[in-house]
N, C-alpha and C positions, 0 to 999 in steps of 0.2 A: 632182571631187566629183559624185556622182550626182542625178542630179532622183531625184522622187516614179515621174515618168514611166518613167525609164529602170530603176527596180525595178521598178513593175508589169508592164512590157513583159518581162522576166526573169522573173519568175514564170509570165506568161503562155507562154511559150515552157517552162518547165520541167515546166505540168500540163500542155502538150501534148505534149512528149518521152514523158512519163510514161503518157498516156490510149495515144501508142502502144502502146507497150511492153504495156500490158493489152491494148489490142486482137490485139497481136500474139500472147501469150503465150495467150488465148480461140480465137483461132482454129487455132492449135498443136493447142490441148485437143480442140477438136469435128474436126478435122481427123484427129487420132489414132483417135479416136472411131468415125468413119465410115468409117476405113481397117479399123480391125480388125470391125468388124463386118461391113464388107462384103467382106469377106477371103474368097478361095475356099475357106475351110474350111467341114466341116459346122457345123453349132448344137452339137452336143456337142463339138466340138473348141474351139470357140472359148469356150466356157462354160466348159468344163474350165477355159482358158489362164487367162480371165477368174480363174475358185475362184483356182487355183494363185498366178496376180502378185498378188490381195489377199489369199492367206493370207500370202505370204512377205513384203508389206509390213507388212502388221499384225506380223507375228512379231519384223520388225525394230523397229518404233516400239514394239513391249513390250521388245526390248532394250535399244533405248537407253533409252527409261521408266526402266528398274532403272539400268540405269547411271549414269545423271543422278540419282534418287534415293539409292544408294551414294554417289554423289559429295555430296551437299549435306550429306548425314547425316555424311559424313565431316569436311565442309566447318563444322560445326553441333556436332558432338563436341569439332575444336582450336580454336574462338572459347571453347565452355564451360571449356576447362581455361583458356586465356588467360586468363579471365576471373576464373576462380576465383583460377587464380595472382596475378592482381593483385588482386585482394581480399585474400590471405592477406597480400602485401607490404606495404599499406595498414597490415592489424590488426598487425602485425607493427613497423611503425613509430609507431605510436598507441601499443601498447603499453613502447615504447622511449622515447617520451617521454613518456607517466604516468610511469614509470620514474626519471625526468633527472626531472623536475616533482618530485616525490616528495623525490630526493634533493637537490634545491635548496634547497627548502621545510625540508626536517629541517636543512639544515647552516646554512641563517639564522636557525633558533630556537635554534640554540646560540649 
């Protein structure tokens, strides 16, 4: 069985796995950073590179955008028909047994 201690001490150890991991992943970033800028290209070669890697990312992130939105819309279309379909089975049984009610009723007033 664990103490109180031996959780906080696991927690502790798990936001400092974690604080790594960002530090790591931060200095990756500024790393990249200062590699391509200070890359023996000209300023217009590397600005160029620059336009080029963010237009092509963005162009991606608006593909999947549509995609994921095709998807939910699609996702959003077969819950509505589900849905409907079982409302219609509902009224469909409601109306099945006013039906039996109906004929119960008439055959015990004779």
């Amino acid at each position: 069985m664990k103490s109180q201690g031996d959780e906080h001490n696991e927690k502790k150890q798990g936001n400092r796995q974690g604080s790594r991991v960002s530090y790591l992943v931060a200095g990756l970033g500024i790393g990249a950073m200062f590699g391509i800028l200070l890359a023996p290209r000209s300023g217009d070669d590397t600005r160029e590179w620059i336009a080029t890697k963010c237009k092509n990312g963005m162009d991606s992130v608006n593909t999947r955008v549509r995609q994921t939105r095709q998807h939910f819309a699609q996702l959003i279309d077969r819950g509505q028909q589900q849905v409907s379909d079982a409302v219609n089975q509902v009224s469909d049984a409601v109306n099945t047994g006013r039906e039996a009610f109906k004929k119960a009723k008439t055959a015990a007033a004779v």
